[in-house]
DSSP file (Angstrom, degrees, kcal/mol; ACC not computed):
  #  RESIDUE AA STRUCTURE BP1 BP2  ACC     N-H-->O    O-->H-N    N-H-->O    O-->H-N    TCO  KAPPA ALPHA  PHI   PSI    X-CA   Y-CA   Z-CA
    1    1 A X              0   0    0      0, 0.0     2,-0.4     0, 0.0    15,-0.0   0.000 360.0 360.0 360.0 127.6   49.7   70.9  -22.4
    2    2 A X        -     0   0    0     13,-0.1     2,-0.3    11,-0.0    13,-0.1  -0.919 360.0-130.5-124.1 132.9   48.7   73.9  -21.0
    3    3 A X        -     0   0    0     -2,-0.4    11,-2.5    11,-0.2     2,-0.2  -0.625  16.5-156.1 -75.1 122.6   47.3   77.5  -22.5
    4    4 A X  E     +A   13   0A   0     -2,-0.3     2,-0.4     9,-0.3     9,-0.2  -0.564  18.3 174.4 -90.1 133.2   48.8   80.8  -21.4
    5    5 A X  E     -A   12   0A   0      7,-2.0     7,-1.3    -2,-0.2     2,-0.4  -0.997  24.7-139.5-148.0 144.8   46.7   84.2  -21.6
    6    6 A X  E     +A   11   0A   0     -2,-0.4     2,-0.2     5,-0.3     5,-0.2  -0.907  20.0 170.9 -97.7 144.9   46.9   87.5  -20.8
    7    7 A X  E >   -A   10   0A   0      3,-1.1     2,-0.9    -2,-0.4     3,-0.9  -0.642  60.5 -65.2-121.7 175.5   44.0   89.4  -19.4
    8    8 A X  T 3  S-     0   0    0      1,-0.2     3,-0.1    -2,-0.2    60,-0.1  -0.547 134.2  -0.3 -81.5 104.5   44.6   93.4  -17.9
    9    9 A X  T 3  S+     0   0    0     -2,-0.9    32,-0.9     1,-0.3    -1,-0.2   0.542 125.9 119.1 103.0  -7.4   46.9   92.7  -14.9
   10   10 A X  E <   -A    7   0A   0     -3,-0.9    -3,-1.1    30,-0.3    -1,-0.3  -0.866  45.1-179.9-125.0 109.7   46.7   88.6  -15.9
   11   11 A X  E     -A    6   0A   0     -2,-0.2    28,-1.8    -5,-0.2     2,-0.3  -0.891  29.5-164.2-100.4 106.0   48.4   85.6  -16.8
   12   12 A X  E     -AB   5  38A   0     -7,-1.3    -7,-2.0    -2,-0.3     2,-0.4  -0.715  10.6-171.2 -65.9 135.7   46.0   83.1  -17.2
   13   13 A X  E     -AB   4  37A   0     24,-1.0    24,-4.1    -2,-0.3     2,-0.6  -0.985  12.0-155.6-126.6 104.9   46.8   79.7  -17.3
   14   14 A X  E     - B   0  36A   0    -11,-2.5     2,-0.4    -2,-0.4   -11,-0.2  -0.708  27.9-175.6-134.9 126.3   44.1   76.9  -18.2
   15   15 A X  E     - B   0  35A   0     20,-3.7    20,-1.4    -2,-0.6     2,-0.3  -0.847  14.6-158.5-121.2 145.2   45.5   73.5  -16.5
   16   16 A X  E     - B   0  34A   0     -2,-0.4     2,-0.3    18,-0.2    18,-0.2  -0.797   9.5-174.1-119.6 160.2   44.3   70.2  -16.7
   17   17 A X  E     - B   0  33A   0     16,-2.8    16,-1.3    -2,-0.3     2,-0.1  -0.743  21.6-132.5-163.3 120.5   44.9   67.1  -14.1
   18   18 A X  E     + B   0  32A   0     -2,-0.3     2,-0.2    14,-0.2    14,-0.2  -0.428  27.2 175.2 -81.3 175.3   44.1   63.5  -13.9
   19   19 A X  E     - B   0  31A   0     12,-1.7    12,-1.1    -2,-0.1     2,-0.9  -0.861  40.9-100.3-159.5 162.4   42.6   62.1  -10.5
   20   20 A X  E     - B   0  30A   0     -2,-0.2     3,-0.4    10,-0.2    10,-0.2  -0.809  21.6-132.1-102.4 137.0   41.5   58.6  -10.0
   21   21 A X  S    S+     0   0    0      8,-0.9     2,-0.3    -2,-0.9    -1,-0.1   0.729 104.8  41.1 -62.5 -25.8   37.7   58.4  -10.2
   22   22 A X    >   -     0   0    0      7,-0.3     3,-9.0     4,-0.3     6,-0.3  -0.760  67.8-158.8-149.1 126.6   38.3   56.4   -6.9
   23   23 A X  G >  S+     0   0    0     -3,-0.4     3,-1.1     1,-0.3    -1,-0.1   0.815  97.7  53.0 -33.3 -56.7   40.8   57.5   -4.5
   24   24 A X  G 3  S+     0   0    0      1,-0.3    -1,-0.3    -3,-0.1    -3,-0.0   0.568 108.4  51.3 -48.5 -17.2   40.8   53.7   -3.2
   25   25 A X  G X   +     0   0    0     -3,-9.0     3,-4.2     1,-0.3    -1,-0.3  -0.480  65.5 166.0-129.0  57.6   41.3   52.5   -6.4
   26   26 A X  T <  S+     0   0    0     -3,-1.1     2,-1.2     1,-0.3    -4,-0.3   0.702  89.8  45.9 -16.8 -88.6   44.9   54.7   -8.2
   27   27 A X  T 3  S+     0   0    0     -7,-0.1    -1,-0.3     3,-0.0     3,-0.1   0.249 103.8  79.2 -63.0   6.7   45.1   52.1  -11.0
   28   28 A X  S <  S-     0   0    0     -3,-4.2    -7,-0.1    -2,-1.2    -2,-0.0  -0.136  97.2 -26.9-102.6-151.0   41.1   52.0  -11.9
   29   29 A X        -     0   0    0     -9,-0.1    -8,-0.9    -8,-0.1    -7,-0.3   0.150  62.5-144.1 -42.9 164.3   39.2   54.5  -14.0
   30   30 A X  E     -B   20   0A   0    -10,-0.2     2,-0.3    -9,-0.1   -10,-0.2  -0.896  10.0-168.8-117.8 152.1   40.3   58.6  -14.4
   31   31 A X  E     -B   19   0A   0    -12,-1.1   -12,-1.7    -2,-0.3     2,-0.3  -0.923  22.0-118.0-128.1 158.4   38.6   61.7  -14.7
   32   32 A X  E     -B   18   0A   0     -2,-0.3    61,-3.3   -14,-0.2     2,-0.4  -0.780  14.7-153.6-103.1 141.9   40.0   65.4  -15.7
   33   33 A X  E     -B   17   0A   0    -16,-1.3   -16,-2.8    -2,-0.3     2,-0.4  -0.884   2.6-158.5-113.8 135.5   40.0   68.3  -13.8
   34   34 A X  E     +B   16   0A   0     -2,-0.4    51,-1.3   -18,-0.2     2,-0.3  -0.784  20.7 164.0-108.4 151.7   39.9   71.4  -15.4
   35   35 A X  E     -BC  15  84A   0    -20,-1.4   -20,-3.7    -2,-0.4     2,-0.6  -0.904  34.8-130.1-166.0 152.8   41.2   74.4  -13.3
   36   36 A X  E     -BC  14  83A   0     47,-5.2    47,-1.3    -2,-0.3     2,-0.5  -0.770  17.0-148.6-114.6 134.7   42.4   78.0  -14.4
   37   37 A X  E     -BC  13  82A   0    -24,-4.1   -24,-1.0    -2,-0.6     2,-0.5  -0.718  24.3-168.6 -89.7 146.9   45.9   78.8  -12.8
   38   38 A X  E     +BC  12  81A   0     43,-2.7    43,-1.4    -2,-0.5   -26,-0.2  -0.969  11.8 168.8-121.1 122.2   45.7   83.2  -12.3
   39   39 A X        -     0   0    0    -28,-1.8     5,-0.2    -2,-0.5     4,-0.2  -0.460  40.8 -93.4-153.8 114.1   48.6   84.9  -11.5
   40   40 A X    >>  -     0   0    0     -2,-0.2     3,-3.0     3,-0.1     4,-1.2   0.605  34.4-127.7  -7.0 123.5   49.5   89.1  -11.3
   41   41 A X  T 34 S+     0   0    0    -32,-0.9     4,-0.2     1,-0.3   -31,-0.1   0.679 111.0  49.2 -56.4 -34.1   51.0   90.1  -14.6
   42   42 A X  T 34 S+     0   0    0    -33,-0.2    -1,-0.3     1,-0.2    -2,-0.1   0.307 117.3  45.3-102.7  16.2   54.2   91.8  -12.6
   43   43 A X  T X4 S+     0   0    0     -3,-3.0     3,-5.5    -4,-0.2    -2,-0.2   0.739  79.2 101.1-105.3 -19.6   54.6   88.3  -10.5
   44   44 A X  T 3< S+     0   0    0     -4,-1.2    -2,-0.1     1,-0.3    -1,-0.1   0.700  86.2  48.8 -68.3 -13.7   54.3   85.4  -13.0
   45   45 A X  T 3  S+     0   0    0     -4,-0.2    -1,-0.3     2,-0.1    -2,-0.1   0.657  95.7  95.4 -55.6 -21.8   57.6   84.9  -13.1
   46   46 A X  S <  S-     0   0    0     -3,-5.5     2,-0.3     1,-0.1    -3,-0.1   0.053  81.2-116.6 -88.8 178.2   57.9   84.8   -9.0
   47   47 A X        -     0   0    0      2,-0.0     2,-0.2     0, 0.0    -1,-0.1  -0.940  49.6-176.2-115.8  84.0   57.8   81.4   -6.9
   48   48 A X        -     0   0    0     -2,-0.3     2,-0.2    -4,-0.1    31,-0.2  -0.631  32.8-112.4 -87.9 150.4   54.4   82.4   -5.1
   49   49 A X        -     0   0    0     29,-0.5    31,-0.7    -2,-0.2     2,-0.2  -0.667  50.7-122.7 -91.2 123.8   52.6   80.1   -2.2
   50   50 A X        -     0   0    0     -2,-0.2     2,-0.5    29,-0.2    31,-0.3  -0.599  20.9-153.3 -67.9 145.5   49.2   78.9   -4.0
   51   51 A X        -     0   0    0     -2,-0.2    31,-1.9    29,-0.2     2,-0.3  -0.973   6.3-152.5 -82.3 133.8   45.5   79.4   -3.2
   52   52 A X  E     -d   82   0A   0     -2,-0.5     2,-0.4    29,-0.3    31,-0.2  -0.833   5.6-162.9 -93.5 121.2   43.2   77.2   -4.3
   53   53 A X  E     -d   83   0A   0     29,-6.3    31,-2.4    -2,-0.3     2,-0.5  -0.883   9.8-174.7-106.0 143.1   39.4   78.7   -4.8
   54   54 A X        -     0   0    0     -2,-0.4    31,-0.1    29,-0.1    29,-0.1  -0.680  28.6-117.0-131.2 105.5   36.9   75.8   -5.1
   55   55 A X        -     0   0    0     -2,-0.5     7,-0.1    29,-0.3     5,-0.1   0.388  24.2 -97.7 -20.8 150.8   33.3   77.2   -5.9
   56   56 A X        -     0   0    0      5,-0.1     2,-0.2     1,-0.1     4,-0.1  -0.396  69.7-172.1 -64.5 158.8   30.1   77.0   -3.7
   57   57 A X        +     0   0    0      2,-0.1     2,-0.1    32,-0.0    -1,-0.1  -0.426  69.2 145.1-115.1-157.4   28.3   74.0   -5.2
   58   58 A X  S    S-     0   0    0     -2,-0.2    -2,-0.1    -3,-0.0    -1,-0.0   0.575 114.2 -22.1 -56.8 133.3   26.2   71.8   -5.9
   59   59 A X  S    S+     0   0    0      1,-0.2    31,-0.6    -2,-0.1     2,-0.4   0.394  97.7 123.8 112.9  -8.0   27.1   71.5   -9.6
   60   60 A X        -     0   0    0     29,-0.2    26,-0.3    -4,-0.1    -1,-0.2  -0.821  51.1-141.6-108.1 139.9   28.9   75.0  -10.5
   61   61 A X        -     0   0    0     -2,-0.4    24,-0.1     1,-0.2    -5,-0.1  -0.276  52.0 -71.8 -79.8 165.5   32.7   75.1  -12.0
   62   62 A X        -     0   0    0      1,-0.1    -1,-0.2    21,-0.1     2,-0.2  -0.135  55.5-101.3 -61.9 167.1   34.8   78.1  -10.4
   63   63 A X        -     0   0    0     -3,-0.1     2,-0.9    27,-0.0    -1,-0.1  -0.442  31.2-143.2 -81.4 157.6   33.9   81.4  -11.5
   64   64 A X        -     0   0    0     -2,-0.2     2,-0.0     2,-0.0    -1,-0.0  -0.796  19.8-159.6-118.9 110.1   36.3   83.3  -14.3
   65   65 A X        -     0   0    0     -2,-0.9     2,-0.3     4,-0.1     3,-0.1  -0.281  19.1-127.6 -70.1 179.2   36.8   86.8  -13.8
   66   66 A X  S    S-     0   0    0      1,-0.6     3,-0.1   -59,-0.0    -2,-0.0  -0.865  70.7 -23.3-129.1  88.9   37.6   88.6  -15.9
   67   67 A X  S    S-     0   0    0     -2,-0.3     2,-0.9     1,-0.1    -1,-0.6   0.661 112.3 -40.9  69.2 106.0   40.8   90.8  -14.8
   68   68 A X  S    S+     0   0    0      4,-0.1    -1,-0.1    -3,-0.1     8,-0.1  -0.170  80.8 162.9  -4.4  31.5   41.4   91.4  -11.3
   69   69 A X    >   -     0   0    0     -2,-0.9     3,-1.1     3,-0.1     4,-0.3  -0.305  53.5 -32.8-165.9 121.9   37.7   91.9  -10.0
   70   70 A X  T >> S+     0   0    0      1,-0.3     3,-1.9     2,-0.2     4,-0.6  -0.055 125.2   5.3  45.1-123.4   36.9   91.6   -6.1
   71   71 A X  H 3> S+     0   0    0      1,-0.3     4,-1.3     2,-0.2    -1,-0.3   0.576 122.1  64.2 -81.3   4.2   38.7   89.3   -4.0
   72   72 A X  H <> S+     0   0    0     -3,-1.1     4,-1.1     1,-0.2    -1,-0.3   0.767  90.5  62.9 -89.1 -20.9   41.1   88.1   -6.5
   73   73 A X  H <4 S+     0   0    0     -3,-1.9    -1,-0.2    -4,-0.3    -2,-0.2   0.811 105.3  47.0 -75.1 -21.4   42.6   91.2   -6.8
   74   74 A X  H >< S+     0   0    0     -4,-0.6     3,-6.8     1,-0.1     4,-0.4   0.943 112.7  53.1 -62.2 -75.0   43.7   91.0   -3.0
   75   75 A X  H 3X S+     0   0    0     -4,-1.3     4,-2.0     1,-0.3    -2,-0.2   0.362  94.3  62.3 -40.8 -19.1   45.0   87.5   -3.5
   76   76 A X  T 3< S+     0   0    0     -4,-1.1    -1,-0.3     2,-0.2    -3,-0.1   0.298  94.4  68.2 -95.7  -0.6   47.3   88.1   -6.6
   77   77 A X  T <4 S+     0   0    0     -3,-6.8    -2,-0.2    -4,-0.1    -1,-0.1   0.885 123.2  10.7 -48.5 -37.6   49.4   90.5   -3.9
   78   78 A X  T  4 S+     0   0    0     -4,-0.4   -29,-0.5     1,-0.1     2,-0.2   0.870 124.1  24.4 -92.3 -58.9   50.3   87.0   -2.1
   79   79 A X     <  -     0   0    0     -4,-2.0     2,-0.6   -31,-0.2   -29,-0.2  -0.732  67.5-115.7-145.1 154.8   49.5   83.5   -3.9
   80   80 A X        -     0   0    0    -31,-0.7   -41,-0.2    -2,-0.2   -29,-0.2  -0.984  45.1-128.9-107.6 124.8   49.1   82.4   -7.2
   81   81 A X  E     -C   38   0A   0    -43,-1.4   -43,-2.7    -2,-0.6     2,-0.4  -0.501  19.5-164.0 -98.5 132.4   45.4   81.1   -7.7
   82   82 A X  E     -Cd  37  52A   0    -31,-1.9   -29,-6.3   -45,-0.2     2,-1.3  -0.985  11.9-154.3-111.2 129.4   43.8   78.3   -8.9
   83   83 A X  E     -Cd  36  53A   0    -47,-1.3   -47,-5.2    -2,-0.4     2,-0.5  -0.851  23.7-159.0-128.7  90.0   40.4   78.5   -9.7
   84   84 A X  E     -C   35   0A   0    -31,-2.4     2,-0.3    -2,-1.3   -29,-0.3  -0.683  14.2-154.8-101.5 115.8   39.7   74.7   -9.2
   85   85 A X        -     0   0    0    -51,-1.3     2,-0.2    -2,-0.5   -51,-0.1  -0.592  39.1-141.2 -75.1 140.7   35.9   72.9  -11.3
   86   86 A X    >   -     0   0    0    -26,-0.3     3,-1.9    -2,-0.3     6,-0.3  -0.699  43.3 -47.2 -97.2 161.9   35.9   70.1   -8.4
   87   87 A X  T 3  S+     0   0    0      1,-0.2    -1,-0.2    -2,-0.2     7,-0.1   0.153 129.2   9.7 -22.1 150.9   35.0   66.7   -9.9
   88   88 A X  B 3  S+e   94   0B   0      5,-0.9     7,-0.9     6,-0.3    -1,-0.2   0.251 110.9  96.1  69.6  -1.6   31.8   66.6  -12.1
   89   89 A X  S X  S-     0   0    0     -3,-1.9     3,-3.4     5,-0.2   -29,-0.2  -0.501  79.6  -9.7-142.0 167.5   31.5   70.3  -12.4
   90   90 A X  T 3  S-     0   0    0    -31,-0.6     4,-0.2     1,-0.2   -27,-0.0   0.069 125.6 -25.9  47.4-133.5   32.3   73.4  -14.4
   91   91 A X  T 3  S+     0   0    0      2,-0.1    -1,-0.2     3,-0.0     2,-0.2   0.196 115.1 101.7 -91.6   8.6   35.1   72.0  -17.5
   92   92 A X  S <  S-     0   0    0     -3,-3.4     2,-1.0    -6,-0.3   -59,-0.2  -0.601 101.9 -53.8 -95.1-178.5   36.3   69.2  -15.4
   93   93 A X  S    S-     0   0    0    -61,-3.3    -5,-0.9    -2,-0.2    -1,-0.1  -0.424  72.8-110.4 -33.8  82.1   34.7   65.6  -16.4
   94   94 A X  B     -e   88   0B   0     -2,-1.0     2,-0.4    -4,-0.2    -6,-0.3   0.466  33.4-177.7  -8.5 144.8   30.8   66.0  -16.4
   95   95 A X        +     0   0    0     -7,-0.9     2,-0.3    -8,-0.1     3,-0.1  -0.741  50.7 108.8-123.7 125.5   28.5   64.4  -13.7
   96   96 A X  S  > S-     0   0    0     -2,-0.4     4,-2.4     1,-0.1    -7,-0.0  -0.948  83.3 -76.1 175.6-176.6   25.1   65.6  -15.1
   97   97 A X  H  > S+     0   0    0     -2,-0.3     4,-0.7     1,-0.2    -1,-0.1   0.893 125.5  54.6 -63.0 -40.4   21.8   63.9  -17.1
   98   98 A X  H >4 S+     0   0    0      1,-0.1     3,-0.5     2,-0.1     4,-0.5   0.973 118.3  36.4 -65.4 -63.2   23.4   63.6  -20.4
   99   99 A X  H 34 S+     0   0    0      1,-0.2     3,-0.2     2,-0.2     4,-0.2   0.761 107.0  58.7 -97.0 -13.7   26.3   61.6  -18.7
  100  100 A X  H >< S+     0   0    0     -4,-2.4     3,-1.6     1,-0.2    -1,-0.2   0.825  94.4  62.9 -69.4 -21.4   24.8   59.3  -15.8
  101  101 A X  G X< S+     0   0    0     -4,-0.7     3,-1.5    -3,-0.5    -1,-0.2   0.909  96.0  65.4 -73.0 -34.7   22.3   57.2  -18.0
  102  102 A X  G 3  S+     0   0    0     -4,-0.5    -1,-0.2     1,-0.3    -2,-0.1   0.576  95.1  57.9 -69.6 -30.2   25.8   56.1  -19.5
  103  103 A X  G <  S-     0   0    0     -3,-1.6     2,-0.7     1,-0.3    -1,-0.3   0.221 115.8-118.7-106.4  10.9   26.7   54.3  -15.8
  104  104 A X    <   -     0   0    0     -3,-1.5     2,-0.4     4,-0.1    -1,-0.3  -0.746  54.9 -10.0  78.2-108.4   23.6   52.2  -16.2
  105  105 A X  S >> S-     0   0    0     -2,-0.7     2,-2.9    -3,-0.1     3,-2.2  -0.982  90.0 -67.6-120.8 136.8   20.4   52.1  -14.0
  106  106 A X  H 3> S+     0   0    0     -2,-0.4     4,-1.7     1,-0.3     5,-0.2   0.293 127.2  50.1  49.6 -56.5   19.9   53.5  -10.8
  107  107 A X  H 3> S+     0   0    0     -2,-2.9     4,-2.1     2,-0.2    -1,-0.3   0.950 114.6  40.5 -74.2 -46.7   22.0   51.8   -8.8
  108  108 A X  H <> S+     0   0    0     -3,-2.2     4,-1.7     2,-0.2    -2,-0.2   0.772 116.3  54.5 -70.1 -20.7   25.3   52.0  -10.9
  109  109 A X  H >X S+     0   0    0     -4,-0.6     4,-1.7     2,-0.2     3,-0.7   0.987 112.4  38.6 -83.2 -54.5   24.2   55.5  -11.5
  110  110 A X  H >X S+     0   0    0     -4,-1.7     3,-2.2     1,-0.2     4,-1.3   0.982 116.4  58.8 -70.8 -65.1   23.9   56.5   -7.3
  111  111 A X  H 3< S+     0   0    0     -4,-2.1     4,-0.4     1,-0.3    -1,-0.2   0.572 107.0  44.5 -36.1 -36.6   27.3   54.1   -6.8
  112  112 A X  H << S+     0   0    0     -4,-1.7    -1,-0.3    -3,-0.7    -2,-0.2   0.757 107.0  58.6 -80.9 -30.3   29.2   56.4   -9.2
  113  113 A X  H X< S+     0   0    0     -3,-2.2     3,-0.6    -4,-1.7    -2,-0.2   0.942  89.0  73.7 -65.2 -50.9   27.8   59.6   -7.5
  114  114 A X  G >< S+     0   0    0     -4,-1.3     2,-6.5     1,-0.3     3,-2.2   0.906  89.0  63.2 -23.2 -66.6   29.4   58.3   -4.3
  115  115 A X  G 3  S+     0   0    0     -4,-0.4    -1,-0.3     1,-0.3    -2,-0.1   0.075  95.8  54.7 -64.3  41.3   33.0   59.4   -6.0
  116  116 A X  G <  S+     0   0    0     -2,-6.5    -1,-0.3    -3,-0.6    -2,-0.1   0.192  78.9 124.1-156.6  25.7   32.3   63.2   -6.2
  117  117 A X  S X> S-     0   0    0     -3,-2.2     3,-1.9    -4,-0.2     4,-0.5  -0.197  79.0 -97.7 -68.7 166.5   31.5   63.5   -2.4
  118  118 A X  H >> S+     0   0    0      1,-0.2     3,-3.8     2,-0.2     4,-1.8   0.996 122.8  60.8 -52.0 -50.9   33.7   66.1   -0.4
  119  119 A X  H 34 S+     0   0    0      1,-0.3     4,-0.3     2,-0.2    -1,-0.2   0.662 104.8  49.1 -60.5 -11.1   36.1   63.7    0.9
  120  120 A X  H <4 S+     0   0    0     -3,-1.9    -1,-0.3     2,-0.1    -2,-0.2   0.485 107.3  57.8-109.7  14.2   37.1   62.8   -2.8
  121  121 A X  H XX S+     0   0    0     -3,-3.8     3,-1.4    -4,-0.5     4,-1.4   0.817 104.7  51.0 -67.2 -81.0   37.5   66.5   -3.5
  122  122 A X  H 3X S+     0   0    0     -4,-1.8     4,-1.2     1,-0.3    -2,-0.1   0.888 109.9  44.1 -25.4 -55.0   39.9   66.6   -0.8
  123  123 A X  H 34 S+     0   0    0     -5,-0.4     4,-0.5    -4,-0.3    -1,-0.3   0.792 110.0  61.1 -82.5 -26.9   42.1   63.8   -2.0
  124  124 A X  H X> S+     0   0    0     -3,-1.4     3,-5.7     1,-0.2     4,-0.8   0.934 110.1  43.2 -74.2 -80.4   41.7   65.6   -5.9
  125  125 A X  H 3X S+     0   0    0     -4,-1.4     4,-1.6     1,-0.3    -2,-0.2   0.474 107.0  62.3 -79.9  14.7   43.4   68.8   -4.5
  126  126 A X  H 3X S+     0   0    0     -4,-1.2     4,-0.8    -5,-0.3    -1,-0.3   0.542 107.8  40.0 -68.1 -19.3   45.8   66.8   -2.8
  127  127 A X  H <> S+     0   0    0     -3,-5.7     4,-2.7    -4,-0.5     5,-0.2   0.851 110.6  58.0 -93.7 -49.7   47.0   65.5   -5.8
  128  128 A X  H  X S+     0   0    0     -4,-0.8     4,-1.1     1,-0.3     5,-0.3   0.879 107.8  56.4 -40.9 -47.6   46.7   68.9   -7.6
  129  129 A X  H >X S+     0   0    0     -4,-1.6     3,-4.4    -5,-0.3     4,-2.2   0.986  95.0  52.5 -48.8 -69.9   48.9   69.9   -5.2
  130  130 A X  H 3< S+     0   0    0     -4,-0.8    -2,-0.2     1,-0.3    -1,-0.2   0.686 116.7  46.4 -59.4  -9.6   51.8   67.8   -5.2
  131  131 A X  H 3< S+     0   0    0     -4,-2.7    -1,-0.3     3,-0.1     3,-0.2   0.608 110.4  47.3-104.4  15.9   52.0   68.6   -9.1
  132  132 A X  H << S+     0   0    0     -3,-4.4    -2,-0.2    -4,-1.1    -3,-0.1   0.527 127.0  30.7-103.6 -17.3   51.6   72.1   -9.0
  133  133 A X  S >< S-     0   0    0     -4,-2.2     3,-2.8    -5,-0.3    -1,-0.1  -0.073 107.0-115.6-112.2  39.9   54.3   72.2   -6.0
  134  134 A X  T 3  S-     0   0    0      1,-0.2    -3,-0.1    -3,-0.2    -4,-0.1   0.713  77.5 -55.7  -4.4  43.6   56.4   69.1   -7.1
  135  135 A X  T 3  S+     0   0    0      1,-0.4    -1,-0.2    -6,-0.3    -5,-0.1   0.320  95.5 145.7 100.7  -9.1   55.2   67.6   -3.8
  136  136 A X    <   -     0   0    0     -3,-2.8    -1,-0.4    -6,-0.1     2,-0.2  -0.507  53.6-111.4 -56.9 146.2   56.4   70.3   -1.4
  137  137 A X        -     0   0    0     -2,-0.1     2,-0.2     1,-0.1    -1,-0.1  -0.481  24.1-130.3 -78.8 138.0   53.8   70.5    1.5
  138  138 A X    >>  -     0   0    0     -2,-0.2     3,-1.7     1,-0.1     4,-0.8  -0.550  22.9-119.7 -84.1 157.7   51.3   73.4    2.2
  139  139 A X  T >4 S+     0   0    0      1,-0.3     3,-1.0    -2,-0.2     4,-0.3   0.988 121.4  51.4 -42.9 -50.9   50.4   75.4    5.6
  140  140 A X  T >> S+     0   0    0      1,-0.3     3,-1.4     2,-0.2     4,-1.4   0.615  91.3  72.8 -86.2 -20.5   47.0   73.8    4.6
  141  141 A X  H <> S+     0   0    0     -3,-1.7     4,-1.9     1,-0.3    -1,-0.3   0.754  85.0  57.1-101.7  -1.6   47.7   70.2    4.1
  142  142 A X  H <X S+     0   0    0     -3,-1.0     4,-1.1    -4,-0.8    -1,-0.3   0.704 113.2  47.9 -71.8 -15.0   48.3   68.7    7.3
  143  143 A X  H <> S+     0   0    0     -3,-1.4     4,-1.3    -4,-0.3    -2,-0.2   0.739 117.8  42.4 -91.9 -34.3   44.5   70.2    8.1
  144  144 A X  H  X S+     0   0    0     -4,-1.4     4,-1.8     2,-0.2    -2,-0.1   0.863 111.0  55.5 -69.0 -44.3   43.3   68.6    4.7
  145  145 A X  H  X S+     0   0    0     -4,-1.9     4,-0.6     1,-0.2     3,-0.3   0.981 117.3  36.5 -57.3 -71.1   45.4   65.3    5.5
  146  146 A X  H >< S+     0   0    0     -4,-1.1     3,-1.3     1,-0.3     4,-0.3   0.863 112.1  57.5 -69.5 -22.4   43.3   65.1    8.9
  147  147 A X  H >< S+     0   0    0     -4,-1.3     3,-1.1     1,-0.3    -1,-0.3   0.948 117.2  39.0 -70.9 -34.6   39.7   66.5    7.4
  148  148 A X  H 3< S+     0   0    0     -4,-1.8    -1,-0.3    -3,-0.3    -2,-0.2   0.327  92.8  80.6 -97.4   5.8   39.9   63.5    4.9
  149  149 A X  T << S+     0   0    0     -3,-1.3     2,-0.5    -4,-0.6    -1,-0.2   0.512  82.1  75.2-114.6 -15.7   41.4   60.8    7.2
  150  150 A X  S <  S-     0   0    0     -3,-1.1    -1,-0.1    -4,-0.3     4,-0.1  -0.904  92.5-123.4 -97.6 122.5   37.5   60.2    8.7
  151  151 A X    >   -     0   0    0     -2,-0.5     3,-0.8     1,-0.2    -2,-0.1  -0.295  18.8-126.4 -47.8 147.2   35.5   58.1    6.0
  152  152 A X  T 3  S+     0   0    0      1,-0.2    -1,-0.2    -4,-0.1     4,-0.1   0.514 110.9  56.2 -44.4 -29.0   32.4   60.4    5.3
  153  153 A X  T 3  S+     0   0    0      2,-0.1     2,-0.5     3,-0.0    -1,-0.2   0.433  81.1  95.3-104.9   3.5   30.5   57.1    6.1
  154  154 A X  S <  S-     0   0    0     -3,-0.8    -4,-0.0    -4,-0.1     0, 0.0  -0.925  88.2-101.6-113.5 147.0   31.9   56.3    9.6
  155  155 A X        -     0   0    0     -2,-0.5     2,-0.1     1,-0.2    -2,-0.1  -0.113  50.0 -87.4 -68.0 134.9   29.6   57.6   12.4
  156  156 A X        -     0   0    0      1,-0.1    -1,-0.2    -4,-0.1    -4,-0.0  -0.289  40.3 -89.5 -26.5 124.4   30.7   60.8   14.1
  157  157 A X        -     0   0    0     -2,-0.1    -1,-0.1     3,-0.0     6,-0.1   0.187  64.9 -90.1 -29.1 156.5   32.9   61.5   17.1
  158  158 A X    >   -     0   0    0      1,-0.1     3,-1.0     2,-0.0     2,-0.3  -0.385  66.6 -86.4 -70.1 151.7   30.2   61.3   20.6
  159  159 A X  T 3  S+     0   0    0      1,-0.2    -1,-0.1    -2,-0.0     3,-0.1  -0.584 121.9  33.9 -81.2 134.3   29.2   65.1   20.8
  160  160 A X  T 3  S+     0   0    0      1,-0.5    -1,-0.2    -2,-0.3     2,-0.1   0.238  88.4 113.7 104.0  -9.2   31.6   67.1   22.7
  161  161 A X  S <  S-     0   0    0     -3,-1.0     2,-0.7     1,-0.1    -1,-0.5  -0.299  78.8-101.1 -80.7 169.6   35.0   64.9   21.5
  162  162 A X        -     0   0    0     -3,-0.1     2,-0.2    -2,-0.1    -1,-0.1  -0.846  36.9-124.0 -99.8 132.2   37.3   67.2   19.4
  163  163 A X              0   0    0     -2,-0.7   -16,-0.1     1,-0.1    -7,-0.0  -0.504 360.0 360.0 -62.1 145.8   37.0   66.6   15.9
  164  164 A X              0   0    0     -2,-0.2   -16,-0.1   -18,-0.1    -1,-0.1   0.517 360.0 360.0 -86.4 360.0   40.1   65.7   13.6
């Protein structure tokens, strides 16, 4: 279920999405992703091409304006925005002190942290996508497709190779 708001110039939209806690693993554990859909008061009706904002980290959910305020007011000419808390962060499913002692000692605790690395970011708005577009492809996702297609853990290309 999701809740619709107006703000001046605003339909906010406050959207939720489950994601596998590991990519590798669909059928294992979930977490929720909170993200707030924005989109220009005289558009929300339109079929607009999305942007996705995902906050500077470590540890911060997206920002919420508050009415069209700085570079969002460009961006609600174009795209309808999602203003995505990436794993652990902001209103999506908590990473933090209160919830790691939970995953047991040290070990379990760094093992679970693995799963909020970029590369499972990537794979979260890849799903976000395909339900916010019912699975039509973006300009962006053949570039997303390829950023995410080297494990984070397997050694970098020799210096001077092109990168994926």
């Amino acid at each position: 279920m999701s809740d619709s708001y107006r703000q001046p110039g605003v339909v906010l939209t406050d959207r939720r999405f489950t994601v596998p806690l590991d990519h590798a693993d669909p059928a294992g554990e979930t977490i929720e992703l909170y993200a707030r859909e924005v989109v220009a008061s005289d558009k929300a009706g339109q079929d607009l091409p999305w942007l996705v904002y995902l906050q500077g980290g470590p540890g911060f959910g997206a920002h919420r304006f508050v009415g069209r305020q700085a570079w969002l007011d460009r961006a609600l000419k174009e795209f309808r925005v999602l203003l995505l808390d990436q794993r652990g962060t902001g209103r999506s499913t908590p990473a933090n002190r209160q919830t790691l002692p939970l995953r047991g000692g040290p070990a379990e605790q760094a093992a679970y942290l693995t799963r909020f690395r970029a590369d499972s970011i990537v794979r979260d708005c890849e799903l976000v996508r395909r339900e916010v577009t019912g699975g039509a492809p973006g300009p962006s996702s053949a570039r997303a497709s390829a950023a995410s297609a080297r494990s984070p853990t397997s050694p970098s290309p020799p210096k001077g190779s092109p990168r994926p």
